[in-house]
C-alpha positions in Angstrom: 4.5 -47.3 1.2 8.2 -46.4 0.4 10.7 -46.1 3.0 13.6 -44.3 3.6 16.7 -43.6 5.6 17.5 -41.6 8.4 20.9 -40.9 7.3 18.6 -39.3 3.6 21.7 -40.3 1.3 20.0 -43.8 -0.1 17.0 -43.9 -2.4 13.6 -44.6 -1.1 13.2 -48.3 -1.1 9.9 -50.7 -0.9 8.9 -52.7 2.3 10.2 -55.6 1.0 13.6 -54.2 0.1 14.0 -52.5 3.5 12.9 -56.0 5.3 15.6 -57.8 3.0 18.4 -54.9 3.2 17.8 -54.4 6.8 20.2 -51.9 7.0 20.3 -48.9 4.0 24.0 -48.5 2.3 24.1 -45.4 4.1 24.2 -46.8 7.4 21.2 -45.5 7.9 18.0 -47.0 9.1 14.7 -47.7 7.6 11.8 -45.5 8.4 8.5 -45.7 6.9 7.8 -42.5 3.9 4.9 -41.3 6.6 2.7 -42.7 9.1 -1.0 -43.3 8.7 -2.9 -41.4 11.4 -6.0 -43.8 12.6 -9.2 -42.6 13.1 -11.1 -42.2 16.0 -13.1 -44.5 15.5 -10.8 -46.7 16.0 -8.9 -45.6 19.0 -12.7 -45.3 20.8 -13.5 -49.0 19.9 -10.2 -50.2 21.6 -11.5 -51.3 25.1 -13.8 -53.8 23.1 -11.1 -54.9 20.7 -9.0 -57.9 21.0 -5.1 -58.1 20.7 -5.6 -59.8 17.2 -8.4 -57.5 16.0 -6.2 -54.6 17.2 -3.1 -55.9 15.0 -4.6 -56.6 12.2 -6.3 -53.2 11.6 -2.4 -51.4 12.4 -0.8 -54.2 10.1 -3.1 -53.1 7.5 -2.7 -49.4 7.8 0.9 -49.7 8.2 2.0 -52.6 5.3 -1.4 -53.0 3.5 0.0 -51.2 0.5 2.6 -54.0 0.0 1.3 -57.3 1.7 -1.6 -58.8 0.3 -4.9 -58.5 2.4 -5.8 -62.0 3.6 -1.4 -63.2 4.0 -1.0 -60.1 6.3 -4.2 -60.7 8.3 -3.0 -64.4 8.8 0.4 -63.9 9.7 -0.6 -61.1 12.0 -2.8 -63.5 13.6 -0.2 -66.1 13.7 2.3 -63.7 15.2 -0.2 -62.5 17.7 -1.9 -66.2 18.9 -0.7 -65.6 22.8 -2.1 -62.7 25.0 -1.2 -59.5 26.5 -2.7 -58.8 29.8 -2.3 -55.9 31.6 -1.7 -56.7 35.4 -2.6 -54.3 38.3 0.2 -54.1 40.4 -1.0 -50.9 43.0 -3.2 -48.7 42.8 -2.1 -46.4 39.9 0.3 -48.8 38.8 0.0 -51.7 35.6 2.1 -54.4 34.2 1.8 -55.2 30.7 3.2 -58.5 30.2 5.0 -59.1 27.1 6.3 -62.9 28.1 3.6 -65.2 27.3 4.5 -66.0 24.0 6.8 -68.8 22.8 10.1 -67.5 24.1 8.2 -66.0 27.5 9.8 -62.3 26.0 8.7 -59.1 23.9 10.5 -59.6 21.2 8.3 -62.9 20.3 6.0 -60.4 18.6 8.7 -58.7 16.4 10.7 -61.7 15.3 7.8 -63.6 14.5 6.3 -61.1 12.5 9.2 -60.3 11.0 10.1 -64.8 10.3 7.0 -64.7 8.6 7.1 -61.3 6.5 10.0 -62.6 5.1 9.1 -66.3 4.5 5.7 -63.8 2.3 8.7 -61.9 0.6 10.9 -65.2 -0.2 7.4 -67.2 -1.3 8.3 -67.2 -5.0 12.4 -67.3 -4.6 12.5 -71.0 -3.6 16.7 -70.7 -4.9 17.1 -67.5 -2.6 19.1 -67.8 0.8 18.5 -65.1 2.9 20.9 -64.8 6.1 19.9 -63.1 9.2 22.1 -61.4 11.3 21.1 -60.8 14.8 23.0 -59.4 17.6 21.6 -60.0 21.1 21.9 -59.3 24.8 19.8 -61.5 25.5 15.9 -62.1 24.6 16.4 -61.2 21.1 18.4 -64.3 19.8 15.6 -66.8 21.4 13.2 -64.8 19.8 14.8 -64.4 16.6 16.2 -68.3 16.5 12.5 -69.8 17.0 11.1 -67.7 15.5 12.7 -68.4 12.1 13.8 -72.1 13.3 12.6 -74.5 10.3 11.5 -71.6 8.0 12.4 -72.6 4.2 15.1 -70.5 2.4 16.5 -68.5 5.8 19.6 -69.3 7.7 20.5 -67.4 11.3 24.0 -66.5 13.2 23.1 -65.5 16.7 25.9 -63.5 18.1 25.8 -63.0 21.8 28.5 -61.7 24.3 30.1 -64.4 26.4 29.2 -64.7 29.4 26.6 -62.1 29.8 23.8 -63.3 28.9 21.6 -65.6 31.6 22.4 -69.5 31.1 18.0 -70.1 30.6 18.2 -67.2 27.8 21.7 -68.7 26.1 20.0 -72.1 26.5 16.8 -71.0 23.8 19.0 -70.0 20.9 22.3 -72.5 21.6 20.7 -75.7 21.9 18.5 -75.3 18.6 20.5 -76.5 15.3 19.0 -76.7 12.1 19.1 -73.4 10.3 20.4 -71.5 13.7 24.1 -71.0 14.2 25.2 -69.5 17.8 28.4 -67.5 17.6 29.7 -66.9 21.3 31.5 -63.6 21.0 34.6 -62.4 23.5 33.1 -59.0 24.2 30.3 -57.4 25.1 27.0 -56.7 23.4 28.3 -53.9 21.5 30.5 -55.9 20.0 28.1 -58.0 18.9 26.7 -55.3 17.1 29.4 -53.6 15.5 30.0 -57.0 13.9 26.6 -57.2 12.4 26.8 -53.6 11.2 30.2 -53.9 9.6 28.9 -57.1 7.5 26.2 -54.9 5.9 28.7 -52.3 4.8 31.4 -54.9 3.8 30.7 -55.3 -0.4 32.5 -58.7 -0.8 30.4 -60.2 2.2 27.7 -58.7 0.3 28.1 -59.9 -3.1 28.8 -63.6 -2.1 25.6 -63.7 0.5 22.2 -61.9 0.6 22.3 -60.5 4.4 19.7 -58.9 6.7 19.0 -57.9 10.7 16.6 -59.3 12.7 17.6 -56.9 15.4 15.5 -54.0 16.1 17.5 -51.9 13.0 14.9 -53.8 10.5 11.7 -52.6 10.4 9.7 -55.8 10.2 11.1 -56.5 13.7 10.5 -53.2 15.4 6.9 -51.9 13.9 5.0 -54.7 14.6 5.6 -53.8 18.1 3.2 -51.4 18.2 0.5 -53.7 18.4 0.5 -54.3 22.5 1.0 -50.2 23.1 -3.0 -50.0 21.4 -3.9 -53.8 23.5 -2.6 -52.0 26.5 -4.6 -48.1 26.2 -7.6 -50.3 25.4 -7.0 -52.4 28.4 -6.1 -49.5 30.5 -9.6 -47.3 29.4 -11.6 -50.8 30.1 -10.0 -51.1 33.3 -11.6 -47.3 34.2 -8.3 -45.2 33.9 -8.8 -42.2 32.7 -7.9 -41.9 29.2 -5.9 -38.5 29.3 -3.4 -39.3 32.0 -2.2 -42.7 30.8 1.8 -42.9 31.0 4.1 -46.2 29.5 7.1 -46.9 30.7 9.5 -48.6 28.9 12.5 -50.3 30.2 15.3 -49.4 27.4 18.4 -50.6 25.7 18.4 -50.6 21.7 15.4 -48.3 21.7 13.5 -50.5 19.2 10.3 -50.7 21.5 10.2 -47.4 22.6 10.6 -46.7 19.6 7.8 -48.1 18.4 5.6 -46.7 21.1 6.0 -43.4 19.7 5.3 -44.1 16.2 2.1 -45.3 17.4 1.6 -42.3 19.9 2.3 -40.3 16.2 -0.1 -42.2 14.6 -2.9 -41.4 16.9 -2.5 -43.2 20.2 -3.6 -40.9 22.6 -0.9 -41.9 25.6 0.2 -38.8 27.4 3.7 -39.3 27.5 6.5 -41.6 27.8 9.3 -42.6 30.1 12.6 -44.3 29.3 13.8 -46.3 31.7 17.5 -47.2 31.9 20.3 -49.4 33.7 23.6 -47.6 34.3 23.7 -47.6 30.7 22.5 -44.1 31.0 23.6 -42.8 27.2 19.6 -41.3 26.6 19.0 -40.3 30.1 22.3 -37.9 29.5 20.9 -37.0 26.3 17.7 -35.4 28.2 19.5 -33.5 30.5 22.1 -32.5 28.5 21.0 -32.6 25.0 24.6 -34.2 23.9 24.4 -37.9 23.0 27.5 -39.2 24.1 28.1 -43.0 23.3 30.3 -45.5 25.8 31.2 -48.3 26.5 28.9 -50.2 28.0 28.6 -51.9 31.7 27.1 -55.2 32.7 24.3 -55.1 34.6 21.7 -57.5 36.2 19.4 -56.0 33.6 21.6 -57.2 31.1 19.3 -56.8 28.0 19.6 -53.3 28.4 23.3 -53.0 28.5 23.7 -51.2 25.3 26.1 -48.1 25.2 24.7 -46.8 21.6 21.7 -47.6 21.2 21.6 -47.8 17.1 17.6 -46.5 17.7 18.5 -43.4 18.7 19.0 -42.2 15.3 15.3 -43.1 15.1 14.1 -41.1 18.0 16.1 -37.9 16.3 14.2 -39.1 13.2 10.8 -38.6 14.8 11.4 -35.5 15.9 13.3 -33.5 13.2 16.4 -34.0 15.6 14.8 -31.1 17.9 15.7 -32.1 21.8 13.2 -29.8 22.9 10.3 -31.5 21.1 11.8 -34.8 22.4 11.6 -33.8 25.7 7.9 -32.8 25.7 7.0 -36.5 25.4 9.9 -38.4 26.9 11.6 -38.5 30.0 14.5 -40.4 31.6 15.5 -42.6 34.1 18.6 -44.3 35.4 18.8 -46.9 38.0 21.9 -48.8 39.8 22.0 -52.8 40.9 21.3 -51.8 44.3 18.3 -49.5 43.1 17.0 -52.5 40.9 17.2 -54.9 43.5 15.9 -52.8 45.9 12.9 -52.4 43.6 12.4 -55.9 43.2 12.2 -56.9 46.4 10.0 -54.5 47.6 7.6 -55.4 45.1 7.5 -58.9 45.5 6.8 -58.2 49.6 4.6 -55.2 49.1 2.5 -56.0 46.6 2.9 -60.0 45.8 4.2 -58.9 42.3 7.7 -60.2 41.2 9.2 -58.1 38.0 12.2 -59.4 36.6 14.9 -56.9 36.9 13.7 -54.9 33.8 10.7 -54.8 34.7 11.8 -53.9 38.1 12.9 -50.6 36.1 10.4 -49.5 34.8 8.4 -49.9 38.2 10.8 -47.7 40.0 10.8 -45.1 37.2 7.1 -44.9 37.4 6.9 -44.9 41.6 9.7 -41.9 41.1 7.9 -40.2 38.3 4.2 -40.2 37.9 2.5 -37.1 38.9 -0.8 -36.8 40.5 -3.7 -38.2 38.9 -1.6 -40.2 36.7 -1.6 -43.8 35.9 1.5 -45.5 34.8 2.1 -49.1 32.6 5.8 -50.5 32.8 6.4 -53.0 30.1 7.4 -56.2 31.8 9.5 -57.6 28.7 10.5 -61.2 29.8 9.3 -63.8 32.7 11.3 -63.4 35.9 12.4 -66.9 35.2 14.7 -66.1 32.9 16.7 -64.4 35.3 16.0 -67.1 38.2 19.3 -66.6 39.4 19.5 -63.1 40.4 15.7 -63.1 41.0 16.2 -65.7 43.5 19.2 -64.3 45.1 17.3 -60.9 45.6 13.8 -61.9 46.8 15.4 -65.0 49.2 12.9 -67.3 47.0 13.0 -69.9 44.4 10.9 -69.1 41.1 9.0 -71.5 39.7 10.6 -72.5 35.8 8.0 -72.7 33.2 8.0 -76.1 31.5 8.4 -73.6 28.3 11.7 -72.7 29.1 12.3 -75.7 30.9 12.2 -78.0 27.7 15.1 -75.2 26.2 17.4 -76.1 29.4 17.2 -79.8 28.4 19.3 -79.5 25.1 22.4 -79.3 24.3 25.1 -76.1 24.2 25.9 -75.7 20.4 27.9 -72.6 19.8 31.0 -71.6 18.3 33.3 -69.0 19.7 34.0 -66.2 18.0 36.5 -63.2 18.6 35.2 -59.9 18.4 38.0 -59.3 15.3 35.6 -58.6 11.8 37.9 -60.2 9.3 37.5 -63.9 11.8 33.4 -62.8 11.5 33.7 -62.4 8.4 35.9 -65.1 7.2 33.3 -67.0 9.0 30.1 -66.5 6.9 32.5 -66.7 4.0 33.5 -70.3 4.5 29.7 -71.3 5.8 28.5 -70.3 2.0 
């Protein structure tokens, strides 16, 4: 399959040259030529289906054409060796939780795909040095750093904001070494990602070092994401909810994941609709009421992974809908939620129902208690363990979470990271001199 950019002034390019690229000259992003629409067959057989059976089958219909058969059924399985449950939280209410893989966050399933795509794609380069640019706010760096810790051929700068990220999530991709570098920038997340975008579309950086994303702008990271919105309809229809009146909430920030949702709602996922669930970050819930995207600064948060004020997936979400706001509104709406509004939620959950969200997914469980209309039933994407905000969890509930020996062992290394202005000529003389 060829893709192409959003931006429609770069030549169609193959999956492996978008995965390597990342970003297309244009500064445009990578979307696949067309999707394949699943049968429905397929969709029926869901409830019976396990999360690796379910991958495979979308891996295939999505990169078969360029991966061969029996390497992308065994790195789909590899990515997608820890589960997915879907948690009942009230009565019309589910958690799908996304943190029991390595990292106990989302993006494990992206990042790990996307490691081992690339380690398929570099297989018979052994000379090649591919360097990964990621920016983060938080979850995405540990995902991305061990996800492509060790991995032959691949080197990875981590640039985070300092000081807003929690300590547990600066401890997974700080205290790593080997092939990870973590760059502490003095800004904020959208700093970080200005940085990253400017070194795709600087030529000199680009001549001298072969560069690509592992944020949600490549499409290795993003697409395989689509995997758990299938795991969690089949769960849902096994569960007895009614097929037709299914509604997944996503807590947002980049818009990678939502993103991703609504490819697979395109490609014949049969979810109703879709909420996007925001901090004070409130750039697409604007968009939906106004339909003027106006991009900002943006604000720290105690849902910090979602403090993004221009959200580079947006273009994406134009993409999908031939830039009409009126056909975007028909299948999403917004939400936008305050500290006190997230805390609030969090709290009441842990005492009502014995569930504790972290505060993301305490966001996504307001927007659906606000939102849902009769009759239907609602799944928040719970993106990352509550631990990893212990903290502020602890603060708000008046408890003391439990720290999973996973993140626990990340806690016990030492800080390596390098500060780094949020100036592109210090970022760039940077890579330059690490060549």
């Amino acid at each position: 399959m060829k893709y192409r950019s959003t931006t429609g002034a770069s030549p169609e390019v193959t999956l492996e040259e978008a995965v390597i690229k990342g970003l297309a000259p244009d500064r445009g992003l990578y979307m696949p030529l067309s999707f394949p629409q699943l049968p429905r067959e397929f969709i029926d057989a869901l409830p019976d289906m396990s999360l690796q059976e379910i991958a495979v089958y979308v891996a295939q219909s999505l990169f078969g054409e360029d991966v061969d058969k029996e390497a992308l059924k065994r790195l789909t399985e590899e990515t997608m060796n820890f589960p997915i449950p879907l948690v009942k939280v009230k009565d019309n209410i589910y958690s799908l939780e996304l943190f029991h893989g390595p990292t106990l966050a989302f993006k494990d399933v992206g990042a790990r795909f996307m490691a081992r795509l690339l380690g398929y794609f570099n297989r018979d380069n052994q000379d090649r040095v591919v360097n990964v640019l990621v920016a983060t706010s938080g979850d995405t760096g540990s995902a991305v750093a061990n996800g492509f810790l060790g991995v032959d051929g691949v080197r990875v700068f981590v640039l985070y904001p300092k000081g807003k990220v929690s300590k547990i999530q600066e401890a997974q991709f700080t205290t790593l070494g080997k092939n990870i570098t973590a760059l502490e920038v003095d800004g904020n997340f959208d700093d970080c990602q200005r940085l990253v975008k400017e070194a795709f579309m600087d030529s000199e950086l680009n001549e001298k070092m072969m560069l690509t994303s592992a944020n949600s702008i490549n499409v290795a990271r993003f697409l395989p994401q689509m995997f758990y919105y299938f795991h969690a309809y089949g769960q849902a229809v096994k569960a007895g909810v009614n097929p037709e009146e299914i509604v997944i909430c996503v807590p947002s920030g980049n818009f990678g994941n939502i993103t991703a949702g609504l490819i697979a709602k395109k490609m014949g996922l049969p979810v109703k609709r879709f909420i996007a669930a925001n901090n004070a970050n409130d750039i697409f819930f604007n968009y939906l009421n106004t339909g003027v995207y106006s991009p900002k600064a943006s604000v720290s948060t105690i849902a910090n992974a979602m403090d993004v004020g221009d959200p580079s997936n947006f273009a994406r979400v134009l993409d999908l809908y031939d830039n009409s706001h009126e056909e975007i509104v028909k299948e999403i709406s917004g939400a936008t939620y305050s500290d006190d509004q997230i805390s609030e939620t969090l709290y009441s959950a842990v005492n009502s129902t014995g569930y504790t969200p972290d505060p993301h997914g305490a966001v996504g469980l307001r927007a659906l208690e606000e939102g849902l209309k009769e009759d239907e039933t609602g799944i928040f994407l719970e993106t990352a363990h509550p631990a990893k905000f212990k903290d502020t969890v602890d603060v708000i509930t008046k408890g003391d979470i439990e720290i999973p020996e996973k993140l626990r062992a990340f806690m016990n290394g030492e800080k390596k990271s390098i500060e780094m202005s949020r100036d592109f000529q210090d970022f760039k003389s940077f890579l330059l001199k690490s060549i």
